[in-house]
C-alpha positions in Angstrom: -18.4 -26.6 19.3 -21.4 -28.5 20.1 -24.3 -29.3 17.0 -27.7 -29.7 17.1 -29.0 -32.8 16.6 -32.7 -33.4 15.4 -32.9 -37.1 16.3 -36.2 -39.5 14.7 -36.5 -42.6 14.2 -36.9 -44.4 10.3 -38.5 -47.2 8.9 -36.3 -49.1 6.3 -37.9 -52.2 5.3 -39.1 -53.5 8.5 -36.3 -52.6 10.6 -35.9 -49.0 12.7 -33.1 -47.1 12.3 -32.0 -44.3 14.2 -31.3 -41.2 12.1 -30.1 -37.4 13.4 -29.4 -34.6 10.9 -28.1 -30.9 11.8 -26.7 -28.3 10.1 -27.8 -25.7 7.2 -30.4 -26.4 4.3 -28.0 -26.7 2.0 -26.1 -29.8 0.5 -26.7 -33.0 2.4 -23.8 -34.9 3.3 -24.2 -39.0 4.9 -21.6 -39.9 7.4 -21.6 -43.6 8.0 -19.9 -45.1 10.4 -17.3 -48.1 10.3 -18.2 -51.5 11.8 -18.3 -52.1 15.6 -19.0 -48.4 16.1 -21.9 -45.8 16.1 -23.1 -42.6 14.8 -21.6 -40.7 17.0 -18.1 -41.8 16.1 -18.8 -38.4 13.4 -19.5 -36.0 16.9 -16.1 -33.9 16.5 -16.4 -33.6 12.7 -20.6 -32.7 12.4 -20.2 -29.2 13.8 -17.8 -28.2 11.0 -19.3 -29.5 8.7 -23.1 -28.4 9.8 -21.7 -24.8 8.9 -22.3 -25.1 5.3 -24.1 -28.5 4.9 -27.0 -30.8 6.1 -24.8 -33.6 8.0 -27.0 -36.7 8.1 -25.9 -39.6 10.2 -27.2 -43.2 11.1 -26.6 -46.4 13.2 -26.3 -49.2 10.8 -28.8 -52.2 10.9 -27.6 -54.3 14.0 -25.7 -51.0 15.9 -26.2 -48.1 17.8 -30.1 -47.4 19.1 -31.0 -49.1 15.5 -32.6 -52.4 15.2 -31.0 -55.5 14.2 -33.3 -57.0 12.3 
């Protein structure tokens, strides 16, 4: 089961970070993801949960496509 992903990218006190949410307009939920890894560590568990929520996920400063400093 494959999600939708609506990608951008944030400001957060000087340094980008790279943000994607999917699901429905309801309750957000934030996955963050562990250290050494990325957002998309959450890619098996988003589409169940984007049934009923707003799944909101983000590199961490230093990871991923986000900046590290």
């Amino acid at each position: 089961m494959a999600v939708r992903w609506n990608k951008q990218t944030i400001d957060a006190g000087g340094v980008r970070l790279a943000v994607r949410q999917a699901g429905a307009r309801g309750t957000p939920v934030v996955l963050v993801h562990g250290l050494g890894t990325i957002q998309r560590s959450w890619d098996r568990l988003a589409p169940l949960l984007a049934r009923d929520l707003r799944v909101v996920s983000y590199d961490q400063r230093g990871h991923g496509a986000s900046q590290a400093a």
